[in-house]
C-alpha positions as CSV (number, residue, x, y, z in Angstrom):
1,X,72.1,62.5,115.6
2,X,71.1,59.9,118.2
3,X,70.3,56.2,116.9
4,X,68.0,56.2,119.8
5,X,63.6,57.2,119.7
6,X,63.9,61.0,121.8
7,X,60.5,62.2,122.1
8,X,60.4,65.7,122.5
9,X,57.0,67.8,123.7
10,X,57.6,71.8,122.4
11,X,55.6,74.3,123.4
12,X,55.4,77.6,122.4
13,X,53.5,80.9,124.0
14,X,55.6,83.9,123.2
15,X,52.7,86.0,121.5
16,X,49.2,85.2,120.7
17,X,49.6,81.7,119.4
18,X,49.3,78.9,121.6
19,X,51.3,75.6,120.1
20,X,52.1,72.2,121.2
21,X,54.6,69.9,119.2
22,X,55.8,66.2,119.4
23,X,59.1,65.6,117.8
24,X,61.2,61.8,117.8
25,X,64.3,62.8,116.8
26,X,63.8,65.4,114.0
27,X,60.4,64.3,112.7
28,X,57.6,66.1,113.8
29,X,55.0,63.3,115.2
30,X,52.2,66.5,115.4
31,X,52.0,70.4,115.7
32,X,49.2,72.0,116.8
33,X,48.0,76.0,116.7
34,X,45.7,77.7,118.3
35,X,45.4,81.2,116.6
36,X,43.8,83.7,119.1
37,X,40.8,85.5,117.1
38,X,40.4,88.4,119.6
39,X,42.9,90.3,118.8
40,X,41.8,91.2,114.9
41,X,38.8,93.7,116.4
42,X,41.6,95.8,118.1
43,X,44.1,95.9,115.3
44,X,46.7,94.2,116.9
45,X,47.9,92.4,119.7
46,X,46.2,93.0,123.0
47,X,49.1,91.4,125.5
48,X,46.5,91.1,128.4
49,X,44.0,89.1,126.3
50,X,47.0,87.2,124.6
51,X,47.9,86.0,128.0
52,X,43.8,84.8,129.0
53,X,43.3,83.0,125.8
54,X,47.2,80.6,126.5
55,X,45.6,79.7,129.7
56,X,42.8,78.8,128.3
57,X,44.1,77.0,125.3
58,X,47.3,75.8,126.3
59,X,45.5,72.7,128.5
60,X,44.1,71.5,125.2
61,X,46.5,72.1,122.9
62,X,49.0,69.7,124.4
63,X,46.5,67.1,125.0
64,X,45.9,67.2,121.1
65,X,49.2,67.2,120.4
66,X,49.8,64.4,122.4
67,X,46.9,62.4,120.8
68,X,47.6,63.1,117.2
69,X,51.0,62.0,117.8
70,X,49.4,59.3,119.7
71,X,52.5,59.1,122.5
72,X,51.4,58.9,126.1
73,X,52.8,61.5,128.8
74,X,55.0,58.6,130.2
75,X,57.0,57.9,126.8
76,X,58.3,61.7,126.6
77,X,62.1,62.2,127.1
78,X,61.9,66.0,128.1
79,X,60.0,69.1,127.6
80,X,61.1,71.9,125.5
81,X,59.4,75.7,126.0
82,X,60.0,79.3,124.8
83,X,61.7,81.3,126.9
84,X,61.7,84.4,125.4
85,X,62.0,86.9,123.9
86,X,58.2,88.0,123.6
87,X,55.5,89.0,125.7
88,X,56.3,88.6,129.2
89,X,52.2,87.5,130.3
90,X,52.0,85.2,127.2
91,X,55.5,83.4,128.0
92,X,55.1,83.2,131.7
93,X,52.0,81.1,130.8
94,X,53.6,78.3,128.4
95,X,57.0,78.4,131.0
96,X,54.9,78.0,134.0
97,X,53.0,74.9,132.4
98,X,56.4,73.1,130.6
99,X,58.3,73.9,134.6
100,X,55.0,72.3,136.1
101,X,54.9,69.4,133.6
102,X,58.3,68.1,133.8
103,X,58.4,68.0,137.4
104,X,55.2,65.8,137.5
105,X,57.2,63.7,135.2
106,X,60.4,63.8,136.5
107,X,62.0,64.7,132.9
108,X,64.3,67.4,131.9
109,X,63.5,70.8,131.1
110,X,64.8,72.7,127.7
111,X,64.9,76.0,127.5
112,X,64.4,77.8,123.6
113,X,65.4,80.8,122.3
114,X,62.5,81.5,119.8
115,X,64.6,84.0,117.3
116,X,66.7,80.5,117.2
117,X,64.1,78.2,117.2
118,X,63.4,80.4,113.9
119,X,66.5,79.5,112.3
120,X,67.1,76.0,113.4
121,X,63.4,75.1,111.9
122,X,65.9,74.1,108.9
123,X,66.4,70.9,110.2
124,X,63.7,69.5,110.9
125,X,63.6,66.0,108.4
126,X,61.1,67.2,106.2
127,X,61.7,65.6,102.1
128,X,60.6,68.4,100.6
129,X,63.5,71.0,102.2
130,X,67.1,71.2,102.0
131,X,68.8,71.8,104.8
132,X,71.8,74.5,104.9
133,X,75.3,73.5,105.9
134,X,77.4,75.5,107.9
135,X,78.5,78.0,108.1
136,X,75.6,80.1,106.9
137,X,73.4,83.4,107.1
138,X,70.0,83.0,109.0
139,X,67.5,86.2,108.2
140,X,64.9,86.2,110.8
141,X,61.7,88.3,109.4
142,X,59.0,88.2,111.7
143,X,56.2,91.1,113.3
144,X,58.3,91.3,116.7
145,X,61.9,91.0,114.8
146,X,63.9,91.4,111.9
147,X,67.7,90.4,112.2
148,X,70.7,88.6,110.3
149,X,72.6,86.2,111.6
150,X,75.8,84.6,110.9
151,X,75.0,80.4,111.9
152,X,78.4,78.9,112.4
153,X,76.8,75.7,114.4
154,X,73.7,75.0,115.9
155,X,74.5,77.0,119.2
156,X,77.0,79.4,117.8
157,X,75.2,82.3,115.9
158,X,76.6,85.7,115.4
159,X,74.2,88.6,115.3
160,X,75.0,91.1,112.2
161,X,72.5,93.3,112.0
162,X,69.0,93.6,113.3
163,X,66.4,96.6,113.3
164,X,66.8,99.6,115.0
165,X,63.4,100.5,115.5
166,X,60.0,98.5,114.3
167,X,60.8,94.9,112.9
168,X,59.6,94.0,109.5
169,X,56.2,92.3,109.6
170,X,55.1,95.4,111.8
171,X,56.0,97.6,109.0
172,X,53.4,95.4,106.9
173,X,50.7,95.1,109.1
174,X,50.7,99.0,110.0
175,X,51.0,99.4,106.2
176,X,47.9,97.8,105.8
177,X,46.1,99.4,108.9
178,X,46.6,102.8,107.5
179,X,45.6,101.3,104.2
180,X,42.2,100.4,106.1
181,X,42.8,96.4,105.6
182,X,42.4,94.6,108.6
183,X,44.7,92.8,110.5
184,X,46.7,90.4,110.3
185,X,47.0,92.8,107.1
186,X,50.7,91.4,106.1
187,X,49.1,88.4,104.1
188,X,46.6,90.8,102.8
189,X,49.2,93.4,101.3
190,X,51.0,90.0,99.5
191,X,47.7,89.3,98.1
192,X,46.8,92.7,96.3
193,X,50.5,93.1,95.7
194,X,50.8,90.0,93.5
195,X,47.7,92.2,91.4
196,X,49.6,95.2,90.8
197,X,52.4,97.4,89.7
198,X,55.6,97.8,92.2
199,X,56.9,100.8,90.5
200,X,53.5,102.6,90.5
201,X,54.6,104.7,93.9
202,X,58.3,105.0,94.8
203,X,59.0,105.3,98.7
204,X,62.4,106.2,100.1
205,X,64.7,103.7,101.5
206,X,65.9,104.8,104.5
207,X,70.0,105.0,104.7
208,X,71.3,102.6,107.8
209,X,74.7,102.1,108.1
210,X,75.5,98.5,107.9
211,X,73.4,95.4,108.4
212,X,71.0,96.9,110.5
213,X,67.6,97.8,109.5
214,X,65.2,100.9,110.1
215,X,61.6,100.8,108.9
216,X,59.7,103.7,111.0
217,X,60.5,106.2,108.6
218,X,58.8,104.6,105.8
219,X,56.1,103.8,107.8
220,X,55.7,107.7,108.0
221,X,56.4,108.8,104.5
222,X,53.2,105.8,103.7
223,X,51.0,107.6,106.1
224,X,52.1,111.0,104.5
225,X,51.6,109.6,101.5
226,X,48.4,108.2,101.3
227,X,46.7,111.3,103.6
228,X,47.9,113.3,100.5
229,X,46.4,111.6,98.2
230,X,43.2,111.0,100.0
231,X,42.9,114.8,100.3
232,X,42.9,115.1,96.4
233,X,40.9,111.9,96.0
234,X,38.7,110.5,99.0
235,X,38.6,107.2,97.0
236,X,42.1,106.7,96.4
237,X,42.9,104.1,98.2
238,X,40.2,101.7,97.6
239,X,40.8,102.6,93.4
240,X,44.2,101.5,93.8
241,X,44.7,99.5,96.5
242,X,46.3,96.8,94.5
243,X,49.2,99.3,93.2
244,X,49.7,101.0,96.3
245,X,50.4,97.3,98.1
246,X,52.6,96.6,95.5
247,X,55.0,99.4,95.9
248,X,54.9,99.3,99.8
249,X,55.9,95.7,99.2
250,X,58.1,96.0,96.5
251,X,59.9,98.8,99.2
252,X,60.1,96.5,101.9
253,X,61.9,93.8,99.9
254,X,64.2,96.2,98.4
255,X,65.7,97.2,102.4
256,X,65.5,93.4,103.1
257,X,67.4,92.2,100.0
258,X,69.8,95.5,100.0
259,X,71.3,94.2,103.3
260,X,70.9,90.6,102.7
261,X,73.4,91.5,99.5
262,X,75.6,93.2,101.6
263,X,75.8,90.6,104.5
264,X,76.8,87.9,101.2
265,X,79.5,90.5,100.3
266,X,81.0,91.3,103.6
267,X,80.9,87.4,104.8
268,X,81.2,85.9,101.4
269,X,78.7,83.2,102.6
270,X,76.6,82.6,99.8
271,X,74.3,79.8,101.7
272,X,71.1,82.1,102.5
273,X,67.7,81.0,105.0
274,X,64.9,82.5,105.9
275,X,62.4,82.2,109.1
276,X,59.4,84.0,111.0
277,X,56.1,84.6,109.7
278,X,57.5,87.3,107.0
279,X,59.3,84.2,105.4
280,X,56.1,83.5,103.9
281,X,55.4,86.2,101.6
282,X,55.6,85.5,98.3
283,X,57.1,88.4,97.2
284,X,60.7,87.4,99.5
285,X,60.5,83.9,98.2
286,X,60.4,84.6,94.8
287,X,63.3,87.2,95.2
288,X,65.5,84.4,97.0
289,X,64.9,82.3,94.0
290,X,65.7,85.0,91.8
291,X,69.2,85.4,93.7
292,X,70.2,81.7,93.3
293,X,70.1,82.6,89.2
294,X,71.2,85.9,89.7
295,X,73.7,85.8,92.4
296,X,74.8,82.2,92.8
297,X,73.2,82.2,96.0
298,X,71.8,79.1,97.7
299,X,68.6,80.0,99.3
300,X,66.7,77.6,101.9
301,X,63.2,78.4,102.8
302,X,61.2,76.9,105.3
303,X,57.6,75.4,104.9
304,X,54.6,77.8,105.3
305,X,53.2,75.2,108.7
306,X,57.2,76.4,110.1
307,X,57.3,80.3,109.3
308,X,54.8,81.3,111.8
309,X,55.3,81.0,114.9
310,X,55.1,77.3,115.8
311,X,56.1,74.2,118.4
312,X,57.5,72.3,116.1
313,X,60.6,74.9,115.4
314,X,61.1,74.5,119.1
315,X,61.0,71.0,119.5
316,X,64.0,70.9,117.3
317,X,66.0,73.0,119.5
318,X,64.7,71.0,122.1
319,X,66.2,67.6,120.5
320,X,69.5,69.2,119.7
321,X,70.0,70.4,123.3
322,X,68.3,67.3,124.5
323,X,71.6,65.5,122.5
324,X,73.9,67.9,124.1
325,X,72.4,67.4,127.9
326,X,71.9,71.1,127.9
327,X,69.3,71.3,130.6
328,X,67.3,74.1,132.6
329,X,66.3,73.6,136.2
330,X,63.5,74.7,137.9
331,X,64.5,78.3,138.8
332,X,64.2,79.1,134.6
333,X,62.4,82.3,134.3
334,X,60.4,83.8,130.9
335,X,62.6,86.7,129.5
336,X,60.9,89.0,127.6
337,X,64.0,90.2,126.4
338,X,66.1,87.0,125.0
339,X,69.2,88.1,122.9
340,X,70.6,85.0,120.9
341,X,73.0,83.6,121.8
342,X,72.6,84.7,125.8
């Protein structure tokens, strides 16, 4: 780690959060959100809209970001953006502004992948976190992704399984959709979960070979589920709303911790973290805690401000490439579709 002051500005656009980071070194100096309201009346996501409200939040965002950190323009050492992956309208707005930005200033440009910006958000100096040594297995939980990864170094990660259809959070939030809860309705199934009974409804697991994941089919056999019922009982859902939750939850965390189990045994790396807005439900925290009595596993989780998506995670990327000279020029393009390690 340098001796020196680097002073990093992130920024981050890859879905319908607009953020703005300042990091010196590995402290974060500020991280600003802006959460895009819009989308909760359609249910989801709307990728045009997503990409309207960046432009016009993304102006304001790093001028706050700047202020609350209170560093002027002219002190910053380079500018760190998400590439990819993501939507391609929402990136092409944050990759436009950090290109446009660093020219003006005549600093360097750093490139992030936000799938590692996930799992590097370990190191950023916080007191309150441990950070994990290497080598170790990263498990990336998010609505757009759900992977795990074998982190040998800060730029040599192994992809070992990932999901073969719908990532994690999605399997949540539709969850909760056909549920009638609105959305974001991951947070909202945690809440009623914590209220009721996990073994009140049993869903299959689906059968994946390896480390990868599948979570479409119990999407289905919820839907299938809950239409039955609803036939015998109009008010089912809303009577037990807090046991049905529970058992889609306590579903969920059973796939996530089968493979995570599996990944231990087949790497024998027992040095476990967690990232992406999954990583704060309650339900997989306590379960990580529960392996580190259970298992002997060492489990690192990040803080609720760096599961979502956020600047901050990539301004550390930013400051370990920045130590590394690993630069972008101005022909950098968004990629929609960013594998790590690419």
């Amino acid at each position: 780690m340098s001796a020196e002051k680097i002073y990093i500005l992130a920024i981050e656009s890859s879905c319908d959060d607009t953020s703005a980071a300042v990091l010196s070194n590995t402290e974060v100096l500020s991280n600003v959100v802006a959460t895009q309201e819009i989308h909760r009346q359609y249910g989801g996501v709307v990728p045009e809209l997503a990409s309207r409200a960046h432009q016009q939040n993304i102006v304001p965002v790093v001028h706050q970001a700047l202020a609350k950190a209170n560093i002027d323009k002219k002190q910053l050492s380079a500018i760190a953006f998400t590439r990819g992956p993501g939507l391609m309208g929402s990136l092409l707005v944050g990759t436009s502004f950090a290109k446009s930005l660093a020219l003006g200033l005549g600093i360097p440009l750093i490139e992030v992948n936000h799938m590692e910006a996930h799992i590097l958000a370990h190191f950023i100096s916080d007191e309150d976190t441990k950070r994990p040594p290497f080598p170790f297995l990263g498990m990336t939980i998010s609505g757009g992704h759900t992977q795990i990864v074998r982190v040998n170094s800060y730029f040599e990660m192994e992809v070992l399984g990932e999901t073969l259809d719908d990532a994690v959070g999605e399997a949540f939030d539709k969850s909760a959709k056909l549920m009638g809860l609105p959305y974001p309705g991951g947070p909202l199934v945690d809440k009623h979960a914590r209220e009721g009974n996990p073994a009140a409804y049993p869903f299959p697991k689906p059968k994946v070979e390896g480390l990868n994941f599948s979570f479409s089919g119990l999407k289905t056999s919820i839907l299938y589920f809950l239409q039955r019922e609803t036939r015998k009982n109009p008010d089912f859902v809303k009577e037990h709303i807090d046991d049905i939750c529970a058992s889609v939850q306590h579903t969920i965390l059973e796939i996530l911790m089968d493979k995570l189990k599996l990944a231990v045994e087949q790497t024998g790396i027992k040095h476990v973290a967690i990232g992406g807005g999954v990583a704060a439900n309650s339900g997989i925290r306590a379960r990580l805690k529960e392996a580190e009595a259970s298992m002997g596993w060492s489990t690192y989780i990040p803080k609720f401000a760096y599961c979502t998506d956020n600047a901050a995670m990539i301004g550390i990327v930013g400051y370990l490439k920045y130590l590394e000279n690993d630069f972008s020029d101005q022909s950098v393009a968004a990629k929609a579709r960013f594998a790590i390690g690419s």
